[in-house]
N, CA, C and O of each residue as an XYZ file, in Angstrom:
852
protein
N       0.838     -1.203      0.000
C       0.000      0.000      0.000
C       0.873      1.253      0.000
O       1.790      1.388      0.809
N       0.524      2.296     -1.057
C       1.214      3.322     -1.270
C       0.655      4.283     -0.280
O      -0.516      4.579     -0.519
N       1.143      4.807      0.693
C       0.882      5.959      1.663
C       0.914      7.254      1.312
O       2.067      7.685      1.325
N      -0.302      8.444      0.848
C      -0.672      9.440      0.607
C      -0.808     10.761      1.402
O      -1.760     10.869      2.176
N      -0.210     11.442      1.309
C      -0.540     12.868      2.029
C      -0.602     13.879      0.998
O       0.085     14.011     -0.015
N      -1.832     14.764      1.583
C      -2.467     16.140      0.292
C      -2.402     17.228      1.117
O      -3.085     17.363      2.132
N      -1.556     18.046      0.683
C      -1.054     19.325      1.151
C      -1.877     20.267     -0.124
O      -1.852     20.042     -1.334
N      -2.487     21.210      0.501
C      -3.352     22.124     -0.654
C      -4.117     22.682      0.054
O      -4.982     22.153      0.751
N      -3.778     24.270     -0.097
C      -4.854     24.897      0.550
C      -6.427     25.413     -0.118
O      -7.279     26.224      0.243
N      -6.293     24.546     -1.179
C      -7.885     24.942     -1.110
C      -8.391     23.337     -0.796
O      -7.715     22.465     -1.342
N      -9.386     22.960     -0.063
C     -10.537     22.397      0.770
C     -10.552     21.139     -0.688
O      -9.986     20.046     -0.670
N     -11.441     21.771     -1.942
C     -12.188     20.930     -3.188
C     -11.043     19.994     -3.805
O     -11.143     18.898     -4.358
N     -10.079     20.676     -3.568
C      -9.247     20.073     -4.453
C      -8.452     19.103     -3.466
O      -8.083     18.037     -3.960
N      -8.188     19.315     -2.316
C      -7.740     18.167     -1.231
C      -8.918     17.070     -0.878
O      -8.514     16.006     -0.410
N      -9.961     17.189     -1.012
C     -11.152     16.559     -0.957
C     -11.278     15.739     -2.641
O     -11.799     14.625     -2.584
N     -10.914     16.138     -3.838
C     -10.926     15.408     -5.344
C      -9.882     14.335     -5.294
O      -9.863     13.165     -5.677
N      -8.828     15.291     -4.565
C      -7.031     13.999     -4.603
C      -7.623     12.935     -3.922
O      -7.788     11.905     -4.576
N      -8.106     12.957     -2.340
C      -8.176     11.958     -1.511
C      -9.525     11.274     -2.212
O      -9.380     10.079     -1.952
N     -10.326     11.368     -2.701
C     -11.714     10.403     -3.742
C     -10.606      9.515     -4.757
O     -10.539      8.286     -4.774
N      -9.867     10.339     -5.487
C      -8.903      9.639     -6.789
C      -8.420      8.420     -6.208
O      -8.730      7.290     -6.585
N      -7.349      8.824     -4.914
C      -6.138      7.986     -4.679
C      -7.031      7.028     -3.803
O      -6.706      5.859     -4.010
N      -7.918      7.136     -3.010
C      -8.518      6.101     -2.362
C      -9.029      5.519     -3.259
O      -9.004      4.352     -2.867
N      -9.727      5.538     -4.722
C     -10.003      4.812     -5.492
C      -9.629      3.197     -5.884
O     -10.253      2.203     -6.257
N      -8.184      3.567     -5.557
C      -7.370      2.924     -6.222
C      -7.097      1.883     -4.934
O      -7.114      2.329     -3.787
N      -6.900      0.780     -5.144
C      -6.812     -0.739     -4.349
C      -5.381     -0.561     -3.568
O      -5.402     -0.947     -2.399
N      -3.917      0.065     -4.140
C      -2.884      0.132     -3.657
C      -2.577      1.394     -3.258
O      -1.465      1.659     -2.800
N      -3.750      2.494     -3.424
C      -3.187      3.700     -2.686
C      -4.077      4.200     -1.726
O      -5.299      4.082     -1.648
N      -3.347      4.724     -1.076
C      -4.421      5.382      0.315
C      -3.681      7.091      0.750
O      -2.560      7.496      0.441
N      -4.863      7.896      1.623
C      -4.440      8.736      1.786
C      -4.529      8.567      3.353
O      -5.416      7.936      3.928
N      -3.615      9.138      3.878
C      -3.116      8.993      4.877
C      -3.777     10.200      5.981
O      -4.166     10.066      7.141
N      -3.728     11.322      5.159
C      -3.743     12.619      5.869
C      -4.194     14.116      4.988
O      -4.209     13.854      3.786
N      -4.442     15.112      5.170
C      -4.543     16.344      4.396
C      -4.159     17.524      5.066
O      -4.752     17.738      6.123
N      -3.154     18.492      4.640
C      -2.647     19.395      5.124
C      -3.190     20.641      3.856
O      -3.265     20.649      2.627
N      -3.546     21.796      5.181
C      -4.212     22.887      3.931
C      -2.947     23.965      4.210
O      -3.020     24.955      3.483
N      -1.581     23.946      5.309
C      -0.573     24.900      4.955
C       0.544     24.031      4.791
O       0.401     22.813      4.888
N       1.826     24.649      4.510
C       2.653     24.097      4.651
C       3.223     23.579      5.789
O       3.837     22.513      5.739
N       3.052     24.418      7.169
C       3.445     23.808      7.921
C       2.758     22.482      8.874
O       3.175     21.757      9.777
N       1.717     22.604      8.253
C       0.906     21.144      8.311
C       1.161     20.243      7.672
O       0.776     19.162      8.119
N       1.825     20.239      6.507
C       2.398     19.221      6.078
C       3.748     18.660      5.756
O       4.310     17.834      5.038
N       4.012     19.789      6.913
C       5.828     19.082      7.666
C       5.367     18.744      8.768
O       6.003     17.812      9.262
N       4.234     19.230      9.579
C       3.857     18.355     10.625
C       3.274     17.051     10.456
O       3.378     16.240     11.376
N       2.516     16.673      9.121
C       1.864     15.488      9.134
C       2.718     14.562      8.428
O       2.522     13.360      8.606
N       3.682     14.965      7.614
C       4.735     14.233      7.079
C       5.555     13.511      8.222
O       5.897     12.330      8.179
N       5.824     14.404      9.261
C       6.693     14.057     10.341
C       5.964     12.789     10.689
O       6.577     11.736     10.512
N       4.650     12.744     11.193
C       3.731     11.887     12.303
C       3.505     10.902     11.206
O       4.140      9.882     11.475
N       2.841     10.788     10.049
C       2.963      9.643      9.501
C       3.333      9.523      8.571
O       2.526      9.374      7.653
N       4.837      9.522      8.280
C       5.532      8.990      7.376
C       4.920      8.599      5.867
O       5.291      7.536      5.371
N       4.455      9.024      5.503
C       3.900      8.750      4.213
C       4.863      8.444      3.312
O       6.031      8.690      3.615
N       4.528      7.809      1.951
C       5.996      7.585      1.083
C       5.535      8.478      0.023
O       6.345      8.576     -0.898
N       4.455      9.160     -0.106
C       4.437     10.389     -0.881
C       3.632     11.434     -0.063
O       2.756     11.294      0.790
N       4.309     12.690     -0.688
C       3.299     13.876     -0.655
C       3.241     14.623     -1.645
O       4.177     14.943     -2.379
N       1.777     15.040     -1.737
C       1.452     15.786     -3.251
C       1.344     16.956     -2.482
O       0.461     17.128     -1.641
N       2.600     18.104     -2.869
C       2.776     19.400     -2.538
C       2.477     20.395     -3.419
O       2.926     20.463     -4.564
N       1.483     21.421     -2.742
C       0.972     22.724     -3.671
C       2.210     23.709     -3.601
O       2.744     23.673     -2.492
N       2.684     24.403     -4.317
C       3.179     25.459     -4.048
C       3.113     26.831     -3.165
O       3.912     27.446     -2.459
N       1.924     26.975     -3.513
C       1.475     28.156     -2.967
C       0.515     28.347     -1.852
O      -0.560     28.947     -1.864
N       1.114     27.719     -0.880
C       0.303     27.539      0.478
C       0.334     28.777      1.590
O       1.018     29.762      1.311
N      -0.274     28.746      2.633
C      -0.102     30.003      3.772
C       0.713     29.257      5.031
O       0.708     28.028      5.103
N       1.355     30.012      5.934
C       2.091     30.086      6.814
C       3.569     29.738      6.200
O       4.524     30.431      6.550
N       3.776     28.465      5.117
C       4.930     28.190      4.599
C       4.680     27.310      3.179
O       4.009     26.292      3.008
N       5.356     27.978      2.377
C       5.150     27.652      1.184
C       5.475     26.303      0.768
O       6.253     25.810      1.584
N       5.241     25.654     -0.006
C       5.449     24.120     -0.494
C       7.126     23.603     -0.737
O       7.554     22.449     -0.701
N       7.839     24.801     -0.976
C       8.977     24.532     -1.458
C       9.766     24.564      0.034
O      10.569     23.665      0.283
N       9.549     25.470      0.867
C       9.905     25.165      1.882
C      10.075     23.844      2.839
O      11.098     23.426      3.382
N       8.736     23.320      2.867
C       7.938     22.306      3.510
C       8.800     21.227      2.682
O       9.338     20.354      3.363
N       8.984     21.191      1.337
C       9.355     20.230      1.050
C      10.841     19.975      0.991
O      11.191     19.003      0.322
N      11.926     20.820      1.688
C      13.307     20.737      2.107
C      13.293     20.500      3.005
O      14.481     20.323      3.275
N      12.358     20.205      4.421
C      12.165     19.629      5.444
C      12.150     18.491      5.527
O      13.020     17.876      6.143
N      11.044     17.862      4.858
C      10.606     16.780      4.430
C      11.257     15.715      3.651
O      11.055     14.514      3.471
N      12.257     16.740      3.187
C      12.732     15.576      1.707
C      13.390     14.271      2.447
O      13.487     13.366      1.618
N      13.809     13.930      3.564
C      14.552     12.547      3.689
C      13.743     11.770      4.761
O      14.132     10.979      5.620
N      12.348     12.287      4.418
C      11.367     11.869      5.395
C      10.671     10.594      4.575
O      10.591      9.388      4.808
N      10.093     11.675      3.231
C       9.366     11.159      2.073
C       9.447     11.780      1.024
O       9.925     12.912      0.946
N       8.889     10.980     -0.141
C       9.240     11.598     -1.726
C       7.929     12.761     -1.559
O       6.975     12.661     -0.787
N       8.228     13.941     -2.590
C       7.116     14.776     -2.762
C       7.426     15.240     -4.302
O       8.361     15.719     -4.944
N       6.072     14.806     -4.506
C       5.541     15.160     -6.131
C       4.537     16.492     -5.937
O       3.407     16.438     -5.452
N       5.258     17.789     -6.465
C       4.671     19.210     -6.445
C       4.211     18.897     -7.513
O       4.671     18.452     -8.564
N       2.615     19.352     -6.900
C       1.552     19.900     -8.073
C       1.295     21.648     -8.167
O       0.897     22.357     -7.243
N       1.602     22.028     -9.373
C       1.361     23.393     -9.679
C       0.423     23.874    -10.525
O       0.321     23.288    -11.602
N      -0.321     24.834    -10.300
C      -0.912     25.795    -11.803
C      -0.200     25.721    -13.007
O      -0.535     24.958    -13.913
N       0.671     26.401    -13.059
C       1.085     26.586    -14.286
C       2.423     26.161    -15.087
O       3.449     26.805    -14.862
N       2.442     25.221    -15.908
C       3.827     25.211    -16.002
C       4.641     25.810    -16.006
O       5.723     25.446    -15.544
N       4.389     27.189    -16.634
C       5.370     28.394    -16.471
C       5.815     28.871    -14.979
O       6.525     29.864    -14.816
N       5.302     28.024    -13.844
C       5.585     28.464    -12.818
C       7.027     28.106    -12.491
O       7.522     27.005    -12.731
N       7.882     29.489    -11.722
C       8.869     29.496    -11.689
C       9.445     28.909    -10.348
O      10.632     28.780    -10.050
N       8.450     28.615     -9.683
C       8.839     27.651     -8.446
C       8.894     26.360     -8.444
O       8.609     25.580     -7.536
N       9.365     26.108     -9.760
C       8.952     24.475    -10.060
C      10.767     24.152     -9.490
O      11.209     23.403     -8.619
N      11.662     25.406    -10.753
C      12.814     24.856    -10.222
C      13.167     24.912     -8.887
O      14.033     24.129     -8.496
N      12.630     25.736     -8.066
C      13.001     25.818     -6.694
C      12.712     24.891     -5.829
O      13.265     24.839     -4.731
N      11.527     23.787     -6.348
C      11.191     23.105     -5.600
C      11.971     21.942     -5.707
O      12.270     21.263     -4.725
N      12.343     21.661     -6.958
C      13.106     20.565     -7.199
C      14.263     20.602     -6.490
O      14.480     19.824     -5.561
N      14.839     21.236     -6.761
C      16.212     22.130     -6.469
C      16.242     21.699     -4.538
O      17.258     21.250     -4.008
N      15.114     21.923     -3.874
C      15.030     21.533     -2.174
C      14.391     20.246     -2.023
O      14.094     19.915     -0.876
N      14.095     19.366     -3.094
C      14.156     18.281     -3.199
C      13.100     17.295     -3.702
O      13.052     16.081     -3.504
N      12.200     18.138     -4.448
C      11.262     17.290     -4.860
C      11.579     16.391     -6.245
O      12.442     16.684     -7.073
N      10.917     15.533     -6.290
C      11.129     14.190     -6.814
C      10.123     14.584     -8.590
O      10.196     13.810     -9.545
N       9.544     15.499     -8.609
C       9.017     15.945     -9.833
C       7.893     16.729    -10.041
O       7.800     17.605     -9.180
N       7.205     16.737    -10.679
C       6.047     17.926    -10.736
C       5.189     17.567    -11.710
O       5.523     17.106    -12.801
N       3.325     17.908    -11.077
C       2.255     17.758    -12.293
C       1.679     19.527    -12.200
O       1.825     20.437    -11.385
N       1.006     19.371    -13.468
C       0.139     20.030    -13.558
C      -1.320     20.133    -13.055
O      -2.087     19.398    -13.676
N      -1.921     20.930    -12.004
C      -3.395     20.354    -11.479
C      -4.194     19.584    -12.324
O      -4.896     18.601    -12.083
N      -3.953     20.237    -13.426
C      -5.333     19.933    -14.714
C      -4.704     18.078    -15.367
O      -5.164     17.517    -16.362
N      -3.798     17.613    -14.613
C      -3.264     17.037    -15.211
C      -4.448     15.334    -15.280
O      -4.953     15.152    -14.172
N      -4.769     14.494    -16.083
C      -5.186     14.144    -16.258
C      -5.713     12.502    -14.949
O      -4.788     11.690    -14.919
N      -6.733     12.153    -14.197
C      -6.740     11.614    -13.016
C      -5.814     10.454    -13.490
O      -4.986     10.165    -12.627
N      -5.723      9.660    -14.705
C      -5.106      8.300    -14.327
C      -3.312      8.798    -14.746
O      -2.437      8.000    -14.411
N      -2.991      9.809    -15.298
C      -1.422      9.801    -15.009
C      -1.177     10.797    -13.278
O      -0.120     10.743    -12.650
N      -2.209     11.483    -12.895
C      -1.666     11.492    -11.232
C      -1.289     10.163    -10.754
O      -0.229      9.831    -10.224
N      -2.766      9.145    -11.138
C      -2.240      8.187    -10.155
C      -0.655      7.194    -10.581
O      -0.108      6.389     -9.827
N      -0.214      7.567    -11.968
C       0.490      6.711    -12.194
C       1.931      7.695    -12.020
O       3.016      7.440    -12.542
N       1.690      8.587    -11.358
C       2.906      9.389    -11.165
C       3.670      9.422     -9.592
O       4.793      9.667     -9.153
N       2.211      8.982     -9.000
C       2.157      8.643     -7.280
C       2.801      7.449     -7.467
O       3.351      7.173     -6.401
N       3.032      6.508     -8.380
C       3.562      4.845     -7.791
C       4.894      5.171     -8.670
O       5.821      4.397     -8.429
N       5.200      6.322     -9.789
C       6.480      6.748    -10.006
C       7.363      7.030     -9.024
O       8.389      6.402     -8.762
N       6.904      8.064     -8.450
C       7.532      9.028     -7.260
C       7.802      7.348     -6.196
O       8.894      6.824     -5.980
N       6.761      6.968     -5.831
C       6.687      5.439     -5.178
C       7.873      4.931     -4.645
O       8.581      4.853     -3.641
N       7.719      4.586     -5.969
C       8.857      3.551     -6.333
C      10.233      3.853     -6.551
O      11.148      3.036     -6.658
N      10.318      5.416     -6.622
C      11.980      5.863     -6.417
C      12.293      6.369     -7.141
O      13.358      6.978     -7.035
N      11.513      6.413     -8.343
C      12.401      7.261     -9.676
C      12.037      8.632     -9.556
O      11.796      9.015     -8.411
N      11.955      9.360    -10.378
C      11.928     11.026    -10.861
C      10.961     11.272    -11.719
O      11.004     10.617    -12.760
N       9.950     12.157    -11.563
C       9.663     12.318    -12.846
C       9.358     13.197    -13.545
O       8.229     13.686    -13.580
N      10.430     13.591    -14.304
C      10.846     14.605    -15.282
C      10.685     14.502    -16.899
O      11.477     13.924    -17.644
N       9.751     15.035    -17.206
C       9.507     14.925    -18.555
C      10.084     15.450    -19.187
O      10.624     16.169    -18.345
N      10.741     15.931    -20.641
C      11.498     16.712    -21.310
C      11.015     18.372    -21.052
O      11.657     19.367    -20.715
N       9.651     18.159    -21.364
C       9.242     19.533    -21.200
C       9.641     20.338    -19.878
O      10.042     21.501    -19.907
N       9.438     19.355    -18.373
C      10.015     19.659    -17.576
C      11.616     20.246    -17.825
O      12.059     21.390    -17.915
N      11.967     19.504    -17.861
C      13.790     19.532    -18.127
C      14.178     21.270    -18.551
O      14.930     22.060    -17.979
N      13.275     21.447    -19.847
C      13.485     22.787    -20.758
C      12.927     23.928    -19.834
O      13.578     24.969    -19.746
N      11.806     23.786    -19.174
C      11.577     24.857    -17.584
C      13.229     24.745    -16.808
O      14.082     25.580    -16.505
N      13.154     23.750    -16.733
C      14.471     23.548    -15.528
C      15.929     24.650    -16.575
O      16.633     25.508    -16.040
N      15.973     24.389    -17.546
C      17.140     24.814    -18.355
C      16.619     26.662    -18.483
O      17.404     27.601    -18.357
N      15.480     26.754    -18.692
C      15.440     28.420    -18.908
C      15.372     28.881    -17.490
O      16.034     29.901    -17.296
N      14.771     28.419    -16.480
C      15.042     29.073    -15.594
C      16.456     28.857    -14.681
O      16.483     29.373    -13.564
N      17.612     28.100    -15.157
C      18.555     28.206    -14.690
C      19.264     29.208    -15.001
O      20.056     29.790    -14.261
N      18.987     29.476    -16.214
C      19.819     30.672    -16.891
C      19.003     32.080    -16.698
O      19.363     33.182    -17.113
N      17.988     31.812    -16.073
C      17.484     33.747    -15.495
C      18.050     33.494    -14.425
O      18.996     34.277    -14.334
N      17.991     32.610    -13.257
C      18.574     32.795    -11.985
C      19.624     31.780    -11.670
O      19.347     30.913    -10.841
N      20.845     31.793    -12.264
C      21.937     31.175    -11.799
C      22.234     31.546    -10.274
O      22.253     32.654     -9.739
N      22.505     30.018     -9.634
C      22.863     30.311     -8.468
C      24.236     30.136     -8.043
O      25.051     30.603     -8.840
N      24.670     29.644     -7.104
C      25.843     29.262     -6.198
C      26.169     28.058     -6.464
O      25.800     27.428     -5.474
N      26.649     27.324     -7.215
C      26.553     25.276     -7.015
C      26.632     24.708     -5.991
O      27.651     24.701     -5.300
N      25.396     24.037     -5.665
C      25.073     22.925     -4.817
C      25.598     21.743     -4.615
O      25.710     21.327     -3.462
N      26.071     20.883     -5.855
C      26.402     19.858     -6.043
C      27.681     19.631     -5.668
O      28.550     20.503     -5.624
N      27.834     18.424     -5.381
C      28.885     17.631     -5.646
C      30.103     17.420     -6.883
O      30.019     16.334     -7.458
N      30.970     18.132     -7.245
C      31.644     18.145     -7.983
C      31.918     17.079     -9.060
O      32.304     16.069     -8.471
N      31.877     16.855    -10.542
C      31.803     15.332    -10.922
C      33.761     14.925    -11.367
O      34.028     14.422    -12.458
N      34.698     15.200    -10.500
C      35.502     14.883    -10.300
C      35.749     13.188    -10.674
O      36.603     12.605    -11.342
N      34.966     12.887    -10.161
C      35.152     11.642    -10.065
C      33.854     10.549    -11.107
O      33.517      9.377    -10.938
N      33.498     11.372    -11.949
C      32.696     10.799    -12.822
C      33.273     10.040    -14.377
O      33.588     10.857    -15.242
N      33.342      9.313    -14.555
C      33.916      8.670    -16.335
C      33.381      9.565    -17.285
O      32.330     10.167    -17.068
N      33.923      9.671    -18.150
C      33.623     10.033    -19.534
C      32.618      9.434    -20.119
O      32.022     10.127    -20.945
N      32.152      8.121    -19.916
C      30.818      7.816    -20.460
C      29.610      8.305    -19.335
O      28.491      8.560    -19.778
N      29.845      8.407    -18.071
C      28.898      8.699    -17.093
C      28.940     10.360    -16.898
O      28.387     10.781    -15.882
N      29.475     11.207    -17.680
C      29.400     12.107    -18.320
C      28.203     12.558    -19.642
O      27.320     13.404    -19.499
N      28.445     11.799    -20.828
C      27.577     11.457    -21.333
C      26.387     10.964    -21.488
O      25.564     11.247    -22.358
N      26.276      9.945    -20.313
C      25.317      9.699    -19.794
C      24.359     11.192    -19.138
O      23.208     11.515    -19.431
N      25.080     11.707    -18.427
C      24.434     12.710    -17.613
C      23.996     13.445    -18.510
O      22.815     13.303    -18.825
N      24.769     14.394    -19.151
C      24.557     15.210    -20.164
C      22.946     14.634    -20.932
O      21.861     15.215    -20.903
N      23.237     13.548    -21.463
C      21.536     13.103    -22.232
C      20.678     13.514    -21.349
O      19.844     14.389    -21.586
N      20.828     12.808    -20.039
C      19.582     13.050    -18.680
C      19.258     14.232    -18.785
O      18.072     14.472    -19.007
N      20.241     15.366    -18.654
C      19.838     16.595    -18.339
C      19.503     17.786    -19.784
O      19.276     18.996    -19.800
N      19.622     16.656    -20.976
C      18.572     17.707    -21.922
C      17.092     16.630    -22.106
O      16.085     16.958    -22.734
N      17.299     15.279    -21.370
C      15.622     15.247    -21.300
C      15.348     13.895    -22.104
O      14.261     13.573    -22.582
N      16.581     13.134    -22.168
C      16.205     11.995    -22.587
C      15.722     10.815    -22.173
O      16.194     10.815    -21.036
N      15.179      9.900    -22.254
C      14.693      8.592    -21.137
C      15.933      7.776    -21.393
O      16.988      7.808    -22.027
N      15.295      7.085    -20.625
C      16.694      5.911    -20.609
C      16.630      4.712    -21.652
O      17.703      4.134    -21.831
N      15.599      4.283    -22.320
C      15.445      3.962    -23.741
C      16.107      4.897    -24.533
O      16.800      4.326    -25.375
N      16.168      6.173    -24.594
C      16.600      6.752    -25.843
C      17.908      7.300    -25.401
O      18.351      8.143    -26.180
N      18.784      7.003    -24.169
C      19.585      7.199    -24.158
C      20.242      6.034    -24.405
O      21.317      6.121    -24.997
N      19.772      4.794    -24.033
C      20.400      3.896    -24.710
C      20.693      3.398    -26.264
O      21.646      2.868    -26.836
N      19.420      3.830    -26.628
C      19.999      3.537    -28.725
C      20.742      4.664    -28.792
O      21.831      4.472    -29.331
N      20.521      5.871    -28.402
C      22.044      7.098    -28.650
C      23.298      6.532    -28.472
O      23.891      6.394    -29.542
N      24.008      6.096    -27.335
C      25.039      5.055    -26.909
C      25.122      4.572    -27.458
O      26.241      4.560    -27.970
N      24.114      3.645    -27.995
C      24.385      2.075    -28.433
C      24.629      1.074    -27.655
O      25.385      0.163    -27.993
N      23.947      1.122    -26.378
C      24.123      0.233    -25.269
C      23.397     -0.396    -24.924
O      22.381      0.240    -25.208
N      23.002     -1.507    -24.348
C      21.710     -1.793    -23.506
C      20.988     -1.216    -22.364
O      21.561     -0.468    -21.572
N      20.005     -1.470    -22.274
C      18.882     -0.545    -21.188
C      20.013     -0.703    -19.792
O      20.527      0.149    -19.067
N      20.098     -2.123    -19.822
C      20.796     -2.433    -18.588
C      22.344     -1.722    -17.587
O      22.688     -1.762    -16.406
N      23.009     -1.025    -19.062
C      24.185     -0.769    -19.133
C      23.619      0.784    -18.632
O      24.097      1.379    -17.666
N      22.804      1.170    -19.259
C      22.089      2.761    -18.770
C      22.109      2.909    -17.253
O      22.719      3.662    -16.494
N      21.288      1.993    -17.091
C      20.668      1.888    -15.690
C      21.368      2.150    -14.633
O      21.006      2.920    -13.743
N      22.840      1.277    -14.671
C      24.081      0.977    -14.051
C      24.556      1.964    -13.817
O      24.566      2.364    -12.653
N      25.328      2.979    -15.227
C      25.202      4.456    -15.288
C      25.339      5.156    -14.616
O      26.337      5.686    -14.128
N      23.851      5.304    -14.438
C      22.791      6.309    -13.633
C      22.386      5.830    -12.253
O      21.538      6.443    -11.603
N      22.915      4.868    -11.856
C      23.055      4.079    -10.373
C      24.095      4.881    -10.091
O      24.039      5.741     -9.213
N      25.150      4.653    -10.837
C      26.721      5.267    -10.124
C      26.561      6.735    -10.149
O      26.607      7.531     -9.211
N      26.357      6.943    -11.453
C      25.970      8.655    -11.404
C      25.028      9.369     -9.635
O      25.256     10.354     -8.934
N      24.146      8.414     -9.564
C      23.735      8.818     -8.169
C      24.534      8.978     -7.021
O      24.494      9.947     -6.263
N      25.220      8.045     -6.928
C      26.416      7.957     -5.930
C      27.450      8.843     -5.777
O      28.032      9.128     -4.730
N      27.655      9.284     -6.944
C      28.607      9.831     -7.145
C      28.512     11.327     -7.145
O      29.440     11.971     -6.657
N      27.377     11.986     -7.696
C      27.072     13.023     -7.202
C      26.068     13.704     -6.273
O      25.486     14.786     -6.197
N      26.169     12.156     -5.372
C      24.992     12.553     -3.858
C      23.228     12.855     -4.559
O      22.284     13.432     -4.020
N      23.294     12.369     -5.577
C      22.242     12.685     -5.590
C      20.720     11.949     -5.416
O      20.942     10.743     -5.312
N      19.303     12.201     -5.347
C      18.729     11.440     -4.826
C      17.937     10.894     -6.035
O      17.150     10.012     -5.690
N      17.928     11.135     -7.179
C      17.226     11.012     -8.080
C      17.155     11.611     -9.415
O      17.750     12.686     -9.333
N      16.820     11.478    -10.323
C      16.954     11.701    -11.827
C      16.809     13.460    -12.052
O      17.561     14.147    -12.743
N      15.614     13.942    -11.251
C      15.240     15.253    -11.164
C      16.866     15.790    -10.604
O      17.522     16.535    -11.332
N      17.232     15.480     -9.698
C      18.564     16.367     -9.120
C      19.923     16.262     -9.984
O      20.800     17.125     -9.952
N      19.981     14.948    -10.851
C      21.066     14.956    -11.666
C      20.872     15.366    -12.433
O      21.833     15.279    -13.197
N      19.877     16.009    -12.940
C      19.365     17.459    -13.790
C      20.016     18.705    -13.544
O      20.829     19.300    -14.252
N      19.531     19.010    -12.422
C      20.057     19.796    -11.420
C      21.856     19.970    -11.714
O      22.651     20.699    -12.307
N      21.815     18.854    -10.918
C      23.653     18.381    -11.024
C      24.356     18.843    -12.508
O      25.499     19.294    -12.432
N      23.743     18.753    -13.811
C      24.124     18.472    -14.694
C      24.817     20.018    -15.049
O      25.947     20.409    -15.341
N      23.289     20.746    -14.822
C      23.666     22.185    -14.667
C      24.400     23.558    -14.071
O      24.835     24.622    -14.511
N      24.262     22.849    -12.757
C      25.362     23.627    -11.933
C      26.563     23.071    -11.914
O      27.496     23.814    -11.607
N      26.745     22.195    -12.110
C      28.303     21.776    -11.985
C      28.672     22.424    -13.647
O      29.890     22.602    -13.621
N      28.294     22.721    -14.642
C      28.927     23.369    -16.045
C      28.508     22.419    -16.788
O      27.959     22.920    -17.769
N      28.478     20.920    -16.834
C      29.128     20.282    -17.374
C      27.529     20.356    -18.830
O      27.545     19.538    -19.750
N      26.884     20.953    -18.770
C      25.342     21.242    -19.632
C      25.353     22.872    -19.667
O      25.156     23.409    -18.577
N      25.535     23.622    -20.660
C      24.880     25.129    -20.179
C      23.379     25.078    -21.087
O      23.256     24.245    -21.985
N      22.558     25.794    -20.844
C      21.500     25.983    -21.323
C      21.465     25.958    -23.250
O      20.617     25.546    -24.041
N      22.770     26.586    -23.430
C      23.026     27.150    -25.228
C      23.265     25.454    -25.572
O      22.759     25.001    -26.599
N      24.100     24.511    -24.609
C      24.344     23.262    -25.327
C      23.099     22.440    -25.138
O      23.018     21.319    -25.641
């Protein structure tokens, strides 16, 4: 059973998530938080293995809440607008990926057993938000230096972070899925990171991607 928490301050729409996800035989909702700091408090108390975080909450905003949270549980930010510019910020403090509200009920639910199950989920389109807004607000680098990364796990990264899957980074290579995978296992390790969304991240602040390449 997948464990659910709905952070959202409006009432209808924390009341639509918890109808969806209880729907479903392997997911449950656990809890509902209408600020942010309710849902670093309810994250704390029951451990959920997801939370669907709004951005734009009262007392503390989603992006906040969810740098608290991040080594508690995964959090998949749901936003208005894609153009929203707190998408990178949220990622960036540790969220695991991002929908759109309007986004359609059966890929929420299949984005909740994404997040789940450990991966990232970053769509290309995502990726290209992540790339323009790195280049209006360059920051300080966060990361882990890739000192210690290969020349193919270089390459590897580089694909990740203009937005490729791991099928299509593998016929690019010419490798097997399996050989990808491996990769992007070490690539984690290696630059501390927790997931596909942050070696995005990684890809960018460390140089080794600028926005023009």
């Amino acid at each position: 059973m997948i464990r659910v928490v709905v952070a959202d301050d409006q009432a209808l729409l924390r009341g639509s998530f918890r109808v969806l996800v209880d729907s479903e035989p392997d997911l449950e909702v656990v809890g509902e938080a209408a600020t942010g700091s309710e849902a670093v408090a309810l994250a704390m108390e029951e451990r959920p293995d997801v939370v669907l975080m709004d951005v734009r909450m009262p007392e503390m905003d989603g992006i906040e809440a969810t740098r608290r949270i991040r080594d508690i549980c995964r959090v998949l930010v749901v936003t208005m607008f894609d153009l929203d510019s707190y998408v990178y910020d949220a990622l960036r403090a540790g969220a695991s990926g991002f929908l759109l509200k309007d986004t359609p009920p059966v890929d929420l639910l299949a984005a909740i057993r994404v997040v789940a199950s450990g991966e990232a989920l970053l769509a290309p389109k995502v990726t290209r938000r992540l790339i323009e807004e790195f280049t209006r607000t360059p920051a300080v680098p966060r990361v882990k230096g890739l000192d210690g990364v290969t020349e193919r796990e270089r390459e590897v990264l580089t694909l990740i972070a203009r937005g490729l899957s791991n099928n299509e980074i593998a016929a690019h290579l010419q490798v097997s899925l399996a050989t990808v995978k491996t990769h992007i296992t070490r690539l984690l390790a290696k630059v501390e990171a927790r997931d596909r969304a942050q070696l995005v991240i990684a890809a960018y602040e460390s140089g080794l991607v600028s926005a023009a390449g």
